[in-house]
RODO-2510 file (C-alpha; in nm, 4 decimals, decimal comma):
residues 294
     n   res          X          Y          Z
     1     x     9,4017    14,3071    11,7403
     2     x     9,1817    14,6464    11,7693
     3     x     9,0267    14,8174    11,5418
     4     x     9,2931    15,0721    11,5041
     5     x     9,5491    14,8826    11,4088
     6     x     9,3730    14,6900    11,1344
     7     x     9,3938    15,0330    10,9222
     8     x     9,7186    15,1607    11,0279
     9     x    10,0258    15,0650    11,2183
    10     x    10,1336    15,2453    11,5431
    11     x    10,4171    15,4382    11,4763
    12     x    10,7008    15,3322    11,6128
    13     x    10,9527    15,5275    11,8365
    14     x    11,2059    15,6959    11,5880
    15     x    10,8345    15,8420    11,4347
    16     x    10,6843    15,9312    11,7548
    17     x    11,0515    16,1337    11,8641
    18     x    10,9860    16,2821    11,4961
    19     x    10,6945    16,4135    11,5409
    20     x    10,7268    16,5579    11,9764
    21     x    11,0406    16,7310    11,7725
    22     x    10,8027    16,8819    11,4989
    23     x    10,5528    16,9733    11,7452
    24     x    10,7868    17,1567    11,9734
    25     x    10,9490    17,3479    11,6615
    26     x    10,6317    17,4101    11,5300
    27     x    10,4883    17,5534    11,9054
    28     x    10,8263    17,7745    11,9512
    29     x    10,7477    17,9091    11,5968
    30     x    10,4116    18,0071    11,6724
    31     x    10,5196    18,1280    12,0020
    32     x    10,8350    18,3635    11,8718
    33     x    10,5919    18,4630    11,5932
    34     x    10,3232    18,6065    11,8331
    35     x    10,6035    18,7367    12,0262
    36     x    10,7360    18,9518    11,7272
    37     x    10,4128    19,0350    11,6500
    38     x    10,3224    19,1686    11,9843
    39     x    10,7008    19,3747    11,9621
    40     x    10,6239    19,5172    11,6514
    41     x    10,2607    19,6731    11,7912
    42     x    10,4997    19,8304    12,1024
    43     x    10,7165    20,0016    11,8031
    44     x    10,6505    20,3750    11,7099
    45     x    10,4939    20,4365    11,3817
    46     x    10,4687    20,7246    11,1261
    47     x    10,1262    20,8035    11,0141
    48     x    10,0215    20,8849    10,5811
    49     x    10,0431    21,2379    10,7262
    50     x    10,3684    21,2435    10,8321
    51     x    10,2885    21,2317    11,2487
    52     x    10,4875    20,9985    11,4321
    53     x    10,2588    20,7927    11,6752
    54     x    10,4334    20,6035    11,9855
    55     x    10,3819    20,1994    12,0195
    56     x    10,0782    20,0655    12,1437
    57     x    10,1418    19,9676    12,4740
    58     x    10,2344    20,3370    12,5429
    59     x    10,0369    20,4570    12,8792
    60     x     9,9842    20,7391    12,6669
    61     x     9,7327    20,5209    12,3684
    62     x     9,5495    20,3817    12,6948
    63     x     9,5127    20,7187    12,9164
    64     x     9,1503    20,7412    12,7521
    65     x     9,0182    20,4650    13,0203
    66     x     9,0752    20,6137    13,2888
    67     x     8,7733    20,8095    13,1970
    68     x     8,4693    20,6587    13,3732
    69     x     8,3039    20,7918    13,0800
    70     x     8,4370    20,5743    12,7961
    71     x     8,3333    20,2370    13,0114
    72     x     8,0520    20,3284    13,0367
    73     x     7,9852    20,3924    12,6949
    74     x     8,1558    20,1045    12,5915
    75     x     8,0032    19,8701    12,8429
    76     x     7,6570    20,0060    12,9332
    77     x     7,5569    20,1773    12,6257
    78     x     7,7136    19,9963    12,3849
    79     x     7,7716    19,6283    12,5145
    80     x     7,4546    19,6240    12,7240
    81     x     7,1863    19,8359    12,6261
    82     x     7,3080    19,7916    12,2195
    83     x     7,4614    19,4844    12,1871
    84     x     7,2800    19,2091    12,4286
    85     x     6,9428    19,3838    12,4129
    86     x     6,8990    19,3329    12,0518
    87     x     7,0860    19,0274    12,1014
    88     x     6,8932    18,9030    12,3654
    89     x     6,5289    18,9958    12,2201
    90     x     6,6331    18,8389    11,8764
    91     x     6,7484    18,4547    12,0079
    92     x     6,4339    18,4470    12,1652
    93     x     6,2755    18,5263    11,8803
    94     x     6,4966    18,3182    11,6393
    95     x     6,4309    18,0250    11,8618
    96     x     6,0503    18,0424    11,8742
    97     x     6,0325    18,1117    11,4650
    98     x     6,2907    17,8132    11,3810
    99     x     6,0482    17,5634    11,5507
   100     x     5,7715    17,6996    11,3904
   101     x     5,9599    17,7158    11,1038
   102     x     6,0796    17,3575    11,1396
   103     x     5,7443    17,2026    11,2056
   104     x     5,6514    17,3797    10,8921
   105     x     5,9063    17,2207    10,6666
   106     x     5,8377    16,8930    10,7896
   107     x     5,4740    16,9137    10,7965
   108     x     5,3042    16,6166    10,5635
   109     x     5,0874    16,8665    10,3330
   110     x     5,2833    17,0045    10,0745
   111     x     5,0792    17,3289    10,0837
   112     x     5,2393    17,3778    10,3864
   113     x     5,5600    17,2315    10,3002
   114     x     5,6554    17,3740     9,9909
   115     x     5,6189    17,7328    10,0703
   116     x     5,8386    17,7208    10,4072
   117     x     6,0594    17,5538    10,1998
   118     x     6,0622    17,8685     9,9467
   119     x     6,0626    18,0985    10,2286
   120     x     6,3405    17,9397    10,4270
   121     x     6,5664    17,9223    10,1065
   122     x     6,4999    18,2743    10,0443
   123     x     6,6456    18,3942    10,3629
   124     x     6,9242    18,1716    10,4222
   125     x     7,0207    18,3275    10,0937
   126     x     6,9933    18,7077    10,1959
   127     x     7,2627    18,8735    10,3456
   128     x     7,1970    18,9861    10,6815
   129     x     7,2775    19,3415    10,6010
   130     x     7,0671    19,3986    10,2617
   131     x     6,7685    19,2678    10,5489
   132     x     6,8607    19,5066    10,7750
   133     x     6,8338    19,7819    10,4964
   134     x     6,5332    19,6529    10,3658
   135     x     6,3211    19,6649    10,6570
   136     x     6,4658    20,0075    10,7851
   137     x     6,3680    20,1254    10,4998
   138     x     6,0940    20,0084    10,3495
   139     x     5,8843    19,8826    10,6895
   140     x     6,0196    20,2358    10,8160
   141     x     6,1164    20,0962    11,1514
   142     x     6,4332    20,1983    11,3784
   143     x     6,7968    20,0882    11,3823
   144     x     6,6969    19,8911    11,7121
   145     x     6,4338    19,6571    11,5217
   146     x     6,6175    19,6646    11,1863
   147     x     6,8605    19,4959    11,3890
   148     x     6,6274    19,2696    11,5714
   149     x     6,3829    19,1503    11,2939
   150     x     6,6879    19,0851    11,0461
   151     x     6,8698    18,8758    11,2903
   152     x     6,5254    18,7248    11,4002
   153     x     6,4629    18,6320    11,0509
   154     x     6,7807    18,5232    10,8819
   155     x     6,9038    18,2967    11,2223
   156     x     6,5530    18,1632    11,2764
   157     x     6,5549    18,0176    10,8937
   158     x     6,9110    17,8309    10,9850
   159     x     6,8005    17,7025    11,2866
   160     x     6,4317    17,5723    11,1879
   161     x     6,6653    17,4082    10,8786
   162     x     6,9166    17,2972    11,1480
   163     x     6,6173    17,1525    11,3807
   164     x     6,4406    16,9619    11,0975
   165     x     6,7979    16,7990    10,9906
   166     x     6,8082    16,6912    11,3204
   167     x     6,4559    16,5001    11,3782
   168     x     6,5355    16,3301    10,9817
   169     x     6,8200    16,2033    11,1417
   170     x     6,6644    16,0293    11,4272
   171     x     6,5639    15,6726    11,3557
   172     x     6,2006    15,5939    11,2370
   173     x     6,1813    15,3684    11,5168
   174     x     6,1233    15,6910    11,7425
   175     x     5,8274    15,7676    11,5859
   176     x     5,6393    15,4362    11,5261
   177     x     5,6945    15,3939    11,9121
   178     x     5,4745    15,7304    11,9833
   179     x     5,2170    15,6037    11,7272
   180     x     5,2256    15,2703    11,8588
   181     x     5,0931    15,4408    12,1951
   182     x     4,8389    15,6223    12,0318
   183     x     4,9867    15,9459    11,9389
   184     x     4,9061    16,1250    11,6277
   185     x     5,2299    16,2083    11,4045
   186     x     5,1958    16,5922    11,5481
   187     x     5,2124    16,5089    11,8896
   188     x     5,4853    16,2628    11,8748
   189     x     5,6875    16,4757    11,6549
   190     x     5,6604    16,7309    11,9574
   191     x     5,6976    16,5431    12,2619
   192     x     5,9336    16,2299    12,1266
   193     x     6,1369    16,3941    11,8315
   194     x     6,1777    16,7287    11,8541
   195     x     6,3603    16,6908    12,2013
   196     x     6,6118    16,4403    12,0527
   197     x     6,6486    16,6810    11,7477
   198     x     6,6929    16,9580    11,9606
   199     x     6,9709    16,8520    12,2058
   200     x     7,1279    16,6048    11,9378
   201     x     7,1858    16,9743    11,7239
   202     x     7,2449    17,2067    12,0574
   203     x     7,6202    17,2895    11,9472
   204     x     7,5163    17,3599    11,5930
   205     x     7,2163    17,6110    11,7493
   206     x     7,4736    17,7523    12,0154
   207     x     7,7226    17,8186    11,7347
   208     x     7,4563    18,0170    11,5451
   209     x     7,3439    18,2196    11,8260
   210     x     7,6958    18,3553    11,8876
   211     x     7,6956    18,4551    11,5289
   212     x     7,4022    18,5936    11,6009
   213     x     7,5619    18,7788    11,8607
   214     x     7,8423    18,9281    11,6742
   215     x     7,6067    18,9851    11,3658
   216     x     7,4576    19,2405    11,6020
   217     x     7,7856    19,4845    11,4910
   218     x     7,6448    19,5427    11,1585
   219     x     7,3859    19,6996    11,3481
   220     x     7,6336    20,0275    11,2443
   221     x     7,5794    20,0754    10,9098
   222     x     7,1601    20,1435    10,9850
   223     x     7,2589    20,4041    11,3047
   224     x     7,1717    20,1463    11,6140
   225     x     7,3844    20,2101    11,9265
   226     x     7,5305    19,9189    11,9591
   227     x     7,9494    19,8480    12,0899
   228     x     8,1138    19,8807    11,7803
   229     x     7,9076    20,2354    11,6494
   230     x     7,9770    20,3645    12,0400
   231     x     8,3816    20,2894    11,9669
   232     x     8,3826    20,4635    11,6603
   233     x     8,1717    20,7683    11,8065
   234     x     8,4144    20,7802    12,1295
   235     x     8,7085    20,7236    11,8894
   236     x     8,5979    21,0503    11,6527
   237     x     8,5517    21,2651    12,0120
   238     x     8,9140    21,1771    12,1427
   239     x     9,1078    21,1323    11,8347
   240     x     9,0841    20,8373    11,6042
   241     x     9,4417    20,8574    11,4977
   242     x     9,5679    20,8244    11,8459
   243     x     9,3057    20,6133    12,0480
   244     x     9,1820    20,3894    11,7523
   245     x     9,3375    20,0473    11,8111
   246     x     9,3284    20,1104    12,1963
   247     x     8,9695    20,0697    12,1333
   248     x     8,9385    19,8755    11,8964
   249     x     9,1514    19,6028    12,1333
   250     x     8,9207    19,6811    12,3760
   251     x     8,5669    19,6167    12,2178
   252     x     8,7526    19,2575    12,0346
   253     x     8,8185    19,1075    12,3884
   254     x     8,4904    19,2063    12,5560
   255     x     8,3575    19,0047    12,2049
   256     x     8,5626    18,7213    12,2804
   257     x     8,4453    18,7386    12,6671
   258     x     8,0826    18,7524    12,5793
   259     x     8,0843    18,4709    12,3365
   260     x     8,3118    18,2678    12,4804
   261     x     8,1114    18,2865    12,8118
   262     x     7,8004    18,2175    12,6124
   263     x     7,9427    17,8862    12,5108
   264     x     8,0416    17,8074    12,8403
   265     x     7,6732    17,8250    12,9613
   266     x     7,5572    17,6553    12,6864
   267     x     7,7866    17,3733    12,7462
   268     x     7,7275    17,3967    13,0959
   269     x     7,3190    17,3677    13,0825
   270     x     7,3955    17,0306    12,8146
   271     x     7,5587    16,8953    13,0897
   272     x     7,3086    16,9642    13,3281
   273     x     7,0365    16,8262    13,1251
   274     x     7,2120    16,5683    12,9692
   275     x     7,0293    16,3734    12,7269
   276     x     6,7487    16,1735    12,7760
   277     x     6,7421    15,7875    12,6920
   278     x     6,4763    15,6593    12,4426
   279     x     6,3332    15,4649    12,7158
   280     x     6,2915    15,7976    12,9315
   281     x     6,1350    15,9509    12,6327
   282     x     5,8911    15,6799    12,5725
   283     x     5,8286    15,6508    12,9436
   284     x     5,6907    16,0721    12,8981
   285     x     5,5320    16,0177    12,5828
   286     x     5,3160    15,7048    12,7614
   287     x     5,2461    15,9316    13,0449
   288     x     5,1227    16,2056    12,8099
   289     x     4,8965    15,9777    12,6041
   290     x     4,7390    15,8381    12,9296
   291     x     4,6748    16,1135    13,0714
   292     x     4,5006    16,2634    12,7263
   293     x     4,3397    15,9527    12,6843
   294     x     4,2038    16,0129    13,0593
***
């Protein structure tokens, strides 16, 4: 008998017919419901002014792009010189601070401990936005590093929390085999645990970087120039009644391209790396303790 049927039995073939039949229902719903949904955007509309506006898949809502212009504000100023370059700049730094920031909170002195403790609390607390405010205003900086250092800050805090969670949760055998060779707790926390921890919570990190990413759109409200401020300016110049959600379609699948390709490289350098065994990790942490014995 296996293991699955001790807790349940497997349905039987009046059940299984039951439920292909729900799921097919349940799919054409979903499909006629998308379809309507996508009919009703094609319908024309009256405005709270009184002007009657044609459907959305008019050519006339999507004449704007054939304006070299508007791509290139959309993709070069906005998407790639706003959007990635702060995004970009502030993984990196998110990255570097949540190790830091995770050695920190699992450091052995509690004069070390309990204050990264405070401070990481403090700013997985604070909404991204009042940070962004904060340090425009009161460090006096630009919209760019507004952006930046807020994002830095606030992501860096949930992935040193993220990375620490993930070394706890590695068995204490890992690190009684790098003091067994003669490691200090330091050094085998860096070169046993903290690779475990940090491809054991890869999807978790990966997930918080493309929040990251789309965090970057509340880069608007403190003036940066990133995809979503660069829609609403082109919007404004060639009417924001008629051209709104032709843009605003627009900039919500380049979002979903960008972060779903993000994940795809993510998922593809996992895969290419692929995680080590414990005996490959040993084997490096013996290497490194003979040759700084040497």
């Amino acid at each position: 008998m296996s293991a699955a049927n001790v807790l349940y039995d497997a349905p039987g073939p009046k059940i299984r017919r039951l439920s292909l039949g729900l799921s097919v229902l349940i799919g054409l719903g979903v499909v006629a419901l998308l379809g309507w949904f996508i009919w009703r955007l094609g319908q024309p509309r009256t405005t709270v002014n009184g002007a009657v506006l044609t459907g959305l898949w008019d050519p006339s809502r999507w004449d704007i792009f054939e304006d070299p212009r508007v791509w290139e504000g959309l993709l070069i100023r906005g998407l790639l010189m706003g959007t990635l370059r702060a995004a970009a700049l502030a993984a990196v730094l998110a990255l570097i601070l949540g190790t830091i920031l995770c050695f920190a909170r699992s450091a052995r002195s509690a004069w070390i401990r309990v204050p990264t403790t405070i401070i990481l609390e403090f700013f997985r607390g604070m909404p991204v936005l009042l940070m962004m405010l904060f340090i425009l205003l009161a460090m006096k900086t630009g919209g760019y590093w507004a952006v930046v250092l807020a994002l830095t800050v606030y992501n860096g805090a949930i992935i040193g929390e993220a990375l620490r969670a993930g070394i706890a949760s590695l068995p204490r055998g890992q690190r009684e085999a790098g003091l067994s060779l003669g490691l200090t707790s330091t050094t085998s926390k860096l070169i046993i645990e903290f690779p475990q921890a940090f491809r054991q919570m890869l999807p978790i990190i990966v997930a918080q970087l493309v929040v990251l990413l789309k965090d970057t759109s509340l880069g608007y409200v403190v003036a940066y120039q990133e995809i979503l401020r660069v829609s609403y300016t082109l919007k404004d110049f060639y009417g924001s009644t008629r051209y709104s959600f032709s843009i605003f379609l627009v900039v919500l699948v380049t979002y979903l391209v960008v972060n779903f390709s993000l994940s795809t490289l993510a998922r593809w350098l996992a895969k290419r790396s692929g995680p080590k065994t414990q005996a490959m990790i040993v084997a490096d942490a013996n290497l490194s303790a003979t040759q700084t014995q040497v």
